[in-house]
N, C-alpha and C positions, 0 to 999 in steps of 0.2 A: 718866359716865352709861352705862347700860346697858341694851338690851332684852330684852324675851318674847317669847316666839311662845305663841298659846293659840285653842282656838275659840272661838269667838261663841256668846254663849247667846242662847236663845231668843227671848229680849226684843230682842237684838241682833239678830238674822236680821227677828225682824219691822217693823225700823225701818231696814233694811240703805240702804238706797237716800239718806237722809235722812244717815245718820252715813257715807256715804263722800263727799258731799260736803262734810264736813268736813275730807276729807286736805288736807296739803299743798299737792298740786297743784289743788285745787279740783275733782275729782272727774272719774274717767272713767267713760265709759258700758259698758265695757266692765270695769268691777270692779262691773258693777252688777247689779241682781235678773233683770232682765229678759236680758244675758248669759248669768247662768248658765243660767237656763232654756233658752237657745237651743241650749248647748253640752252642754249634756245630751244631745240627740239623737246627737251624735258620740260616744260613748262616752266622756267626759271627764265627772268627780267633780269639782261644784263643793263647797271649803272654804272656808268665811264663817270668815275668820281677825282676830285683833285682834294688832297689834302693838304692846306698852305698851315706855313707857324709865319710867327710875327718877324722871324729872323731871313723871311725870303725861302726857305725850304719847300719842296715839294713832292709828293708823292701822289703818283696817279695811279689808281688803282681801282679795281673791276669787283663790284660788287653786284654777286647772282641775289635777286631780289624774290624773294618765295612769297604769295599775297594768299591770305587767307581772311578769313570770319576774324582772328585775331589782330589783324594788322599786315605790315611788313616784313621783313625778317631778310638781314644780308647775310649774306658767306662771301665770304674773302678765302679763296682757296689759294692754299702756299702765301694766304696775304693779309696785310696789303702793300706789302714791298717795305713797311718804314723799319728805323732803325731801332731794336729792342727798349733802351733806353729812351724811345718817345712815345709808346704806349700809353703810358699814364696821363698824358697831356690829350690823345690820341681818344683817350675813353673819357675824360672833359668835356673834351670837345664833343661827343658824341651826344652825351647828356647831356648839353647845353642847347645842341640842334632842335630845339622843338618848332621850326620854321626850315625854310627852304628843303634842299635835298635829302634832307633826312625826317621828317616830319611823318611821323606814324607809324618810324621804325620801335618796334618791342623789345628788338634784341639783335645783336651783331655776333658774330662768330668767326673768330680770326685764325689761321694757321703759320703765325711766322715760323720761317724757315730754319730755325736755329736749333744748336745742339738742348734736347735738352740735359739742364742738370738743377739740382735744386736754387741755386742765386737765379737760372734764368725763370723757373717758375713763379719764386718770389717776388720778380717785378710785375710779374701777371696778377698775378692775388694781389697781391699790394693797389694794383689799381682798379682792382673789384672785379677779373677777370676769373671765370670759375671753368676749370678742366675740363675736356667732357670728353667720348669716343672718337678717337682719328675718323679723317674722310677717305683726308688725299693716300693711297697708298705707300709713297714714298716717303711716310713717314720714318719707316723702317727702311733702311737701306743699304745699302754699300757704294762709295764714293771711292773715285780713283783720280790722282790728281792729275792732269794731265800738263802740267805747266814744267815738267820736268822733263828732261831727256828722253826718249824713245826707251833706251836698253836700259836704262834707270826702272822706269814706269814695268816693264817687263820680268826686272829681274825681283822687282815686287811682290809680284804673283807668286799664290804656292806651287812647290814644286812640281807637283800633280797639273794642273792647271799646263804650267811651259810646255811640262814632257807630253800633252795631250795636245795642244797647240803642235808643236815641233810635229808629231807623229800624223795629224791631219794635212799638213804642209808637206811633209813626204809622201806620204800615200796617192796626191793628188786630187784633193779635197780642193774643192774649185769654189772662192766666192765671188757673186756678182754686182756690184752695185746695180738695181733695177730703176728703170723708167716708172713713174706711176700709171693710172690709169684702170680701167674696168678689171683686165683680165690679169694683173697685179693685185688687187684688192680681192679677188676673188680665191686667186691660188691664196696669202696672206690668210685669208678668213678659213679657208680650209685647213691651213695647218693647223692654225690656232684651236680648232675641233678634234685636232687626232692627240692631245696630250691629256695626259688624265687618264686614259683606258677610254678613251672618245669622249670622255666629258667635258671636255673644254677649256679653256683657262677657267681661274677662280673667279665667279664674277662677271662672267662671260655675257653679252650686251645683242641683240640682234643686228645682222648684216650692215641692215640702215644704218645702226648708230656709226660702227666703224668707218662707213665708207663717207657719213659726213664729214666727221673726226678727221681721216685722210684725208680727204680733201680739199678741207679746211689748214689744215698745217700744209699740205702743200701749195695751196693760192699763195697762202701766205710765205712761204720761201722757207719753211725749220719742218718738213717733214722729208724723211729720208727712207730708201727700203734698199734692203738687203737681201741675198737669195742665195743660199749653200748649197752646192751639190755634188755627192758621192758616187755619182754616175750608174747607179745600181736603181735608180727610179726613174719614173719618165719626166719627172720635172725636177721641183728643189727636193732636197731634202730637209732646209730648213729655212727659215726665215726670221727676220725682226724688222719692225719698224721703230725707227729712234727720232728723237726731236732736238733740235738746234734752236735752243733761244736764249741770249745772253751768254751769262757764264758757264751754261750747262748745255748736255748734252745726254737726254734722256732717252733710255731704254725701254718703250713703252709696251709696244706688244709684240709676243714673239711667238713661235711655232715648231714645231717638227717631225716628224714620221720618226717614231719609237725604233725601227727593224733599220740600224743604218748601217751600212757596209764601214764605214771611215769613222772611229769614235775621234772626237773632240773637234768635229764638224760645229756644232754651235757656239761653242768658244773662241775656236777662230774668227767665226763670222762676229763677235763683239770686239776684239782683239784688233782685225780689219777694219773697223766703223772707230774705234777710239784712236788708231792715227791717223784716220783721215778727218775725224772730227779737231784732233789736234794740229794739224795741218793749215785745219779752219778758223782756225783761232781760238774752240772752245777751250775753257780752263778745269772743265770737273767732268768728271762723268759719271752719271748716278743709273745705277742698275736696275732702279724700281722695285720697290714690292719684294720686303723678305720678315719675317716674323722680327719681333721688336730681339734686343740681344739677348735678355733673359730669357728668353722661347727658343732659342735658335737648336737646340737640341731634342726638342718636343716634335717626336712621332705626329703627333697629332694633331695639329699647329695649320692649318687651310697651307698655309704657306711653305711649309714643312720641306717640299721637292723646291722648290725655285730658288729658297734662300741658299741648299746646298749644293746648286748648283751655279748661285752668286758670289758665295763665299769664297769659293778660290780666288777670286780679284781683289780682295781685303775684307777686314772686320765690318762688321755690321755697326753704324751710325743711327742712334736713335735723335729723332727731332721732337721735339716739343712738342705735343699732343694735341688736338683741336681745342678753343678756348670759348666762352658765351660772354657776353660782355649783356646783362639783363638792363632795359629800360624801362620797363613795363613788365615788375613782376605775375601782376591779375591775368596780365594774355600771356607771356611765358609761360605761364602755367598752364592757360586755357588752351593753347596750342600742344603743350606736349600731353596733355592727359585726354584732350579727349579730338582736337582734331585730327592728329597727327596717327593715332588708332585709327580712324576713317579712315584717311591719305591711306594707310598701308594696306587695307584691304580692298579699296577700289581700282589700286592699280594693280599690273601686274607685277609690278618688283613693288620692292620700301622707297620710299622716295632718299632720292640719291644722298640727302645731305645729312642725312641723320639715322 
């Protein structure tokens, strides 16, 4: 069996969202419409690509296309949706494309979603895929399954966790599911500023970026927001925004005033959003963003507070690490030594993908 690489035609862009949760992996939100629109703002060229084998197979998957002095260069974030054991056909294919949609790419960089463990790295290596530093946050994670019974899913959770739940549910700890909108994104982007000692979340993006981001997951129907409150503020006390696409149901950013009257206010409000997300059909719920599990006890760790305050929803889940698939070792090189030095001192951040 054998693959293609080709664009997507037009019929295919406008059903894009719909046929990538057909891959594989059951679809990331992050190979999806509302992505690329976001990543558009960063100077990154999204490609609505179709990847056929000779057996009828398909995977449609979004590659961010970076263009420099060197060439091209794709990121497949959480992607590109195919099943682990077709990679090696998958990197064939890739280095055979010297024509059509892939013509002047130097290098590919894939994040399949999978556990990692040594047999699945070795399909990687084996098909001349070389490891490099995570992108997507959720590489590290915690995963809660949600296809199980409510008090099942519940009685999961460590103890601390229920008794902090139960105790915010007494007290009168009020959540709301929120309407979107200006003065939603607004209050959202301010909490997200008061955690840290006001430093922000880790990684923290300016106004614009999130409210495209929002915006964009809600045109698109998988953006949701939540709003907690302990009645001792003039508004929330805390908040999160989670994402609906496919089998997942992500926890992407979240917030809250430190000084709260009602402890286990934010945990409820996740605890709230995973039966309703379960209600919705989703099947997993991934908490986003917590140090890998060998780190999970390192003070010092950027991630250090988020994961311990993930952890009560179950173990930390490592996935497979970002991967480079080289076509062009003379411009891989040329781009990671000396443009890519440039790139990071002409902007204001690193550029995102590396």
């Amino acid at each position: 069996m054998s693959w293609t690489v080709r664009d997507a035609t037009s019929a295919e862009i406008g059903d894009w969202d719909a046929l990538v949760r057909t891959n594989p992996d059951g679809g990331q939100w992050t190979q999806s419409s509302a992505y690329a629109a976001v990543k558009r703002t960063e100077r990154l060229h999204p490609r609505h690509l179709v990847l056929s084998s000779t057996d009828g197979a398909a995977v449609y998957a979004l590659a961010l296309e970076h263009r420099s002095l060197a060439g091209r260069f794709w990121y497949f974030a959480s992607g590109p949706g195919a099943a682990l054991a077709d990679f090696p056909q998958l990197a064939a294919a890739l280095r055979a494309a010297t024509t059509g949609a892939a013509k002047g790419v130097y290098a590919v960089k894939v994040e399949p979603f999978e556990i990692d463990t040594p047999e699945h790295r070795a399909v990687l290596a084996d098909a001349g895929f070389r490891a490099a530093n995570p992108v997507q946050q959720n590489t590290y994670t915690v995963l809660v399954d949600l296809t199980r019974p409510v008090d099942e899913i519940f009685a999961g959770f460590k103890k601390s966790l229920r008794n902090h739940i139960r105790y915010a549910e007494r007290n009168g700890y009020r959540v709301e599911k929120v309407e979107p909108g200006e003065a939603t994104y607004r209050t959202m982007y301010e909490l997200m500023q008061t955690v840290s000692g006001g430093k922000g979340v880790e990684g923290m993006k300016p106004y614009e970026y999130y409210r495209t981001l929002w915006g964009a997951a809600m045109a698109q129907g998988s953006g949701h927001f939540w709003f907690g409150y302990d009645g001792a503020h003039d508004g929330p006390q805390a908040s999160a925004f989670m994402l609906r696409f496919g089998r997942y149901a992500l926890a992407k950013d979240g917030g809250s005033v430190p000084d709260r009257a009602i402890r286990g206010g934010a945990h409820l409000i996740r605890w709230t959003a995973m039966q309703w997300f379960k209600e919705q059909g989703a099947e997993v719920y991934d908490a986003y963003a917590t140090p890998p599990s060998w780190q999970a006890d390192d003070t010092s760790h950027r991630l250090h507070g988020p994961g311990v305050f993930k952890r009560v929803f179950g173990p930390i889940v490592d996935h497979l690490p970002t991967h480079d698939l080289v076509l062009d070792a003379a411009r891989y090189r040329l781009f990671l030594r000396l443009l890519l030095p440039i790139e990071r001192r002409v902007r204001r951040r690193p550029f995102g993908i590396w």
